[in-house]
C-alpha positions as CSV (number, residue, x, y, z in Angstrom):
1,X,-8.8,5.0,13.6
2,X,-5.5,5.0,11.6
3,X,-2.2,6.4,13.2
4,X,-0.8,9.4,11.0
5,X,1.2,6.5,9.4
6,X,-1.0,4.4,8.1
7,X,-2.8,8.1,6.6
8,X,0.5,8.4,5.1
9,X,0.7,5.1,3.4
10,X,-2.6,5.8,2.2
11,X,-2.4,9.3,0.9
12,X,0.8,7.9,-1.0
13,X,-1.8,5.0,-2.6
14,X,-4.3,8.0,-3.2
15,X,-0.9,10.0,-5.0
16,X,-0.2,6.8,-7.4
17,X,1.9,4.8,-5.3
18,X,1.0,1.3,-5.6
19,X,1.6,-1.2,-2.5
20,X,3.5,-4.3,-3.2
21,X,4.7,-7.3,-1.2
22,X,7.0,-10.4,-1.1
23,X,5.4,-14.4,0.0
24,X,7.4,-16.5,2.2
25,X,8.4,-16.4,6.2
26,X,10.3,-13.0,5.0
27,X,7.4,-11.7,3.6
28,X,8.1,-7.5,2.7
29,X,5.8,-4.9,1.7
30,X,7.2,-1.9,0.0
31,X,5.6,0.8,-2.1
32,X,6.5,1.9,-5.4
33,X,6.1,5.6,-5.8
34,X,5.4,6.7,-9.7
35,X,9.0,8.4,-9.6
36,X,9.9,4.9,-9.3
37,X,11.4,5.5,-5.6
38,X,10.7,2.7,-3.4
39,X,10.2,2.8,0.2
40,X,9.9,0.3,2.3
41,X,6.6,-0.1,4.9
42,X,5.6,-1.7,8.0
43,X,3.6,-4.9,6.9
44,X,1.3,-4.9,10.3
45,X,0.9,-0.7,8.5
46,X,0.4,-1.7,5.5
47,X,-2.6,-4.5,6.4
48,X,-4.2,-2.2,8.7
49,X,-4.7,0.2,5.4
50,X,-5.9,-2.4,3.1
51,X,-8.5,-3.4,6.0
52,X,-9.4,0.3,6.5
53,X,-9.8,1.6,3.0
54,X,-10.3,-1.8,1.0
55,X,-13.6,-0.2,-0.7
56,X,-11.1,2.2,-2.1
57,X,-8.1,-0.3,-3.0
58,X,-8.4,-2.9,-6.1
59,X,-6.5,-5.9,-5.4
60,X,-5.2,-8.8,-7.3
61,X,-3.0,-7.1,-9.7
62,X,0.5,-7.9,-10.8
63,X,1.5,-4.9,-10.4
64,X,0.6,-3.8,-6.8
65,X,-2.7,-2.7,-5.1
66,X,-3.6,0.7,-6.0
67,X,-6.3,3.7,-5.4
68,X,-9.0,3.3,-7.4
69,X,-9.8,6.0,-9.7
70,X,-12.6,7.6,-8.8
C-alpha cells in the first residue's frame, strides 16, 4: 500500500513528470514536471514508487524515469 504521497508522486509520473536523481552521499531526487517546474521529493518516496509501479516505469534514461505510454 502506497501513502497518498507516494500516489501523488506517481500520478505526477502518469501526468508527464519524469523522476530524476543525483549519485553521491547527497544523493537528491526531484521531479521535473513538463512546465519545467521542479519539485523536490522524498528519496525513501520516491523508491518506494519505482518498487510499486516499476512494470509501469522505464528506467535507464538520461533524461529521468518516466510512465510508460501505454
Amino acid at each position: 500500500m502506497m501513502t497518498t504521497y507516494q500516489i501523488s508522486i506517481a500520478n505526477a509520473l502518469k501526468l508527464g513528470s519524469k523522476l530524476q536523481s543525483s549519485e553521491g552521499v547527497n544523493y537528491k531526487t526531484w521531479l521535473t514536471h513538463p512546465n519545467g517546474d521542479i519539485q523536490n521529493i522524498r528519496r525513501d518516496s520516491a523508491e518506494v514508487v519505482c518498487e510499486k509501479k516499476k512494470e509501469y516505469l522505464i528506467f535507464g534514461e538520461v533524461s529521468g524515469i518516466r510512465w510508460k505510454d501505454v
